[in-house]
C-alpha positions as CSV (number, residue, x, y, z in Angstrom):
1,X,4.6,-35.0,103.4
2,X,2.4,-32.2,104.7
3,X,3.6,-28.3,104.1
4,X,5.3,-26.9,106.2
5,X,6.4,-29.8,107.9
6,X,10.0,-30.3,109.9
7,X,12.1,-33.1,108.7
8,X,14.9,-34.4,111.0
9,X,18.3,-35.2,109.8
10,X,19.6,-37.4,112.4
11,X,18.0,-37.9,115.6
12,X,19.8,-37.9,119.1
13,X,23.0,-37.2,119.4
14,X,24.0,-37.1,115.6
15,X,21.2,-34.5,115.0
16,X,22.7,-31.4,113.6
17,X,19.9,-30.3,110.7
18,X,16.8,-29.2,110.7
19,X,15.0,-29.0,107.3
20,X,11.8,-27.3,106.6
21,X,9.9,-28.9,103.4
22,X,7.2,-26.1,101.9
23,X,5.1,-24.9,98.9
24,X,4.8,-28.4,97.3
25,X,8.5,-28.8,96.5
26,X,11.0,-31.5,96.9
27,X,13.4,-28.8,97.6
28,X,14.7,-28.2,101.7
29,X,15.6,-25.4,103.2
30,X,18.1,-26.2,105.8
31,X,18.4,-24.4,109.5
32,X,22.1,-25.6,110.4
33,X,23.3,-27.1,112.7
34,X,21.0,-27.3,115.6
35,X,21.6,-27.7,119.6
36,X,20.0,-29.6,121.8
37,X,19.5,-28.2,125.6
38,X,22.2,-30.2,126.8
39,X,24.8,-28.8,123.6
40,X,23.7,-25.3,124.8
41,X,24.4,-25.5,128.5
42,X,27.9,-27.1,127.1
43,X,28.3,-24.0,125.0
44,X,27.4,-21.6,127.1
45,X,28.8,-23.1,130.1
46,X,25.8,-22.9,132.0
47,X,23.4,-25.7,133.9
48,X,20.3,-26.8,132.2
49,X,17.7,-25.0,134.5
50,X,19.5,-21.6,133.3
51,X,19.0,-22.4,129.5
52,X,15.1,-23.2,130.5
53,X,15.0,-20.3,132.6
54,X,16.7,-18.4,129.0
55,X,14.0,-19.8,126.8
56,X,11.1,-19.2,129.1
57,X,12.1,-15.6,129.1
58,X,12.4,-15.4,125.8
59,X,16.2,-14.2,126.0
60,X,17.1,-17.5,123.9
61,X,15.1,-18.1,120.7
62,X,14.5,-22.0,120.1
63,X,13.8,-23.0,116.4
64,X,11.6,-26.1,117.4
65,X,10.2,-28.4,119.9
66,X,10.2,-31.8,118.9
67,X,10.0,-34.7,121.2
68,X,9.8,-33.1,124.4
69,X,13.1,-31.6,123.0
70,X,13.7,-28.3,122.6
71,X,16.0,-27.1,119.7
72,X,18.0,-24.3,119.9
73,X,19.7,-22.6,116.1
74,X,23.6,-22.3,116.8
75,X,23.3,-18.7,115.9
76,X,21.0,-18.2,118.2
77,X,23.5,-19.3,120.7
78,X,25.8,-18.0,119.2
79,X,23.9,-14.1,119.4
80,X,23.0,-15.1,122.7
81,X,26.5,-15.5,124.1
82,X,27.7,-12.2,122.2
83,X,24.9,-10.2,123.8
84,X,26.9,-11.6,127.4
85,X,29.1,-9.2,129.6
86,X,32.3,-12.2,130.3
87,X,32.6,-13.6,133.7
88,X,36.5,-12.0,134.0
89,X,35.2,-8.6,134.4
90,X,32.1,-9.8,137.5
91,X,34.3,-7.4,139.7
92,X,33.3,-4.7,138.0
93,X,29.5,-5.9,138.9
94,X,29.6,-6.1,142.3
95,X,26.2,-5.3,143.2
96,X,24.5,-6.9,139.6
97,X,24.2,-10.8,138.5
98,X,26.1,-10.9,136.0
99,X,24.0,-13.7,133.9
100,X,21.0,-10.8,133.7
101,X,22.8,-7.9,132.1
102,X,22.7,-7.3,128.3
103,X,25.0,-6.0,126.6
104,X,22.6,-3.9,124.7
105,X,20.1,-3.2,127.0
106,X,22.0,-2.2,130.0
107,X,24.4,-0.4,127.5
108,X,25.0,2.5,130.1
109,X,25.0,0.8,133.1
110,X,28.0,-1.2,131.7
111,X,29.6,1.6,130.3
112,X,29.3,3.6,133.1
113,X,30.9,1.0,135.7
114,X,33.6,-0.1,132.6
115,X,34.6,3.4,131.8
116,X,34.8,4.7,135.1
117,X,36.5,2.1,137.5
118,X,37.7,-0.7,134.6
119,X,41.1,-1.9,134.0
120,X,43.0,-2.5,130.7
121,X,41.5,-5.7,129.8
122,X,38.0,-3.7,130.6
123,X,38.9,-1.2,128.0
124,X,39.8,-3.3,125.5
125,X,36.6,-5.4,125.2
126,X,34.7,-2.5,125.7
127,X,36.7,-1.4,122.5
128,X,35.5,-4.6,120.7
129,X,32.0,-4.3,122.0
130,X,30.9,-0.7,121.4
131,X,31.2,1.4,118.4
132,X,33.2,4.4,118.9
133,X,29.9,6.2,117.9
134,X,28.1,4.0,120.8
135,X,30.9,5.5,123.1
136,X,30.5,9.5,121.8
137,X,26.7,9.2,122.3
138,X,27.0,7.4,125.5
139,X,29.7,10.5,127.0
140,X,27.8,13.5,125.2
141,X,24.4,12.4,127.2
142,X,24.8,10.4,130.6
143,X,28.4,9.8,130.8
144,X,29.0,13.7,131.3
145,X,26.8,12.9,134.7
146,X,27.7,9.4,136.0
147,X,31.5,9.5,135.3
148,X,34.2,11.6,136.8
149,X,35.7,14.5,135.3
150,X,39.4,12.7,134.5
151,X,37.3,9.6,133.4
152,X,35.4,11.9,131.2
153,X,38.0,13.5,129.7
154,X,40.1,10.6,129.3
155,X,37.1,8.5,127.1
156,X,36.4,11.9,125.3
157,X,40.2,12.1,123.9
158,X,39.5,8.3,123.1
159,X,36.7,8.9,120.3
160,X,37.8,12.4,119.5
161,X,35.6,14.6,121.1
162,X,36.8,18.1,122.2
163,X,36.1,18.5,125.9
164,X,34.1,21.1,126.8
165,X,35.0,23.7,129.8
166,X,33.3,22.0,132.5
167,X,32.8,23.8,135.8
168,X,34.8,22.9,139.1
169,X,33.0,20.9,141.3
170,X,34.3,23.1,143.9
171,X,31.7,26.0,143.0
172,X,29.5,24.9,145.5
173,X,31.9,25.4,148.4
174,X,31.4,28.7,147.6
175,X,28.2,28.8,149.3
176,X,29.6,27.4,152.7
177,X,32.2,29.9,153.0
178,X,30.1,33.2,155.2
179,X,28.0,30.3,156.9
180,X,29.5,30.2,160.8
């Protein structure tokens, strides 16, 4: 067997291992378990051109091609799906595709729509999401200019920052008021 060759434990529907044999040993160093395409769009509940379009954009990592198959790590599915916003809160999204945002790069687009018009169920997987650091950062530098005032103040009470006096929004009436 060559170096650096791939080894298949199992083939079709009972493959779950992928072993790499290298530097002259005997020894195998195991990638486990593998998915197929098909196991993917299973797992991630989505159709089979979606988990092409994935890989072709390089949003899905495979491990290895063999056969005309395409082979997928299960924590690379399983990264994939945690990097997901879930379907229950697409009404937040109106206006986005759900399927393209990223948790972690659209981080302030998702906070900003979660934190100002999200419900309890919102809150709590933003919660389980987002460090409370994440949060701080997030309503020290944008948040203080996308969200509203109450929503502000009720996320900076959240992760313990003091609120600083922040001017009415009415000043600019101000300007209105010997205009006839």
């Amino acid at each position: 067997m060559n170096e650096g060759q791939w080894v298949l434990a199992g083939t079709g529907q009972a493959l779950r291992r992928l072993t790499i044999r290298g530097h002259g040993s005997r020894r195998a160093t195991a990638i486990s378990p593998v998915l197929t395409v098909g196991e993917v769009c299973r797992t991630l509940r989505k159709s089979r051109r979606q988990v092409y379009r994935y890989l072709r954009m390089q949003r899905l990592q495979p491990c290895a091609r063999i056969l005309g198959q395409w082979l997928v790590a299960k924590a690379e599915v399983d990264r994939f799906a945690d990097d997901q916003v879930p379907g229950r809160l697409r009404a937040f999204f109106w206006d986005a595709q759900l399927s393209s945002l990223s948790v972690t790069h659209h981080r302030d687009f998702i906070l900003a729509r979660l934190l100002e018009f999200g419900d309890r169920q919102a809150a709590r997987w933003v919660l389980r999401t987002y460090p409370r650091r994440a949060l701080a950062a997030f309503l020290q530098g944008r948040g203080a200019d996308v969200l509203s005032r109450r929503a502000w103040q009720f996320w900076a009470s959240q992760v313990g920052l003091k609120a600083p006096r922040m001017p009415s929004r009415r000043v600019g009436a101000a300007v209105w008021r010997g205009i006839r």
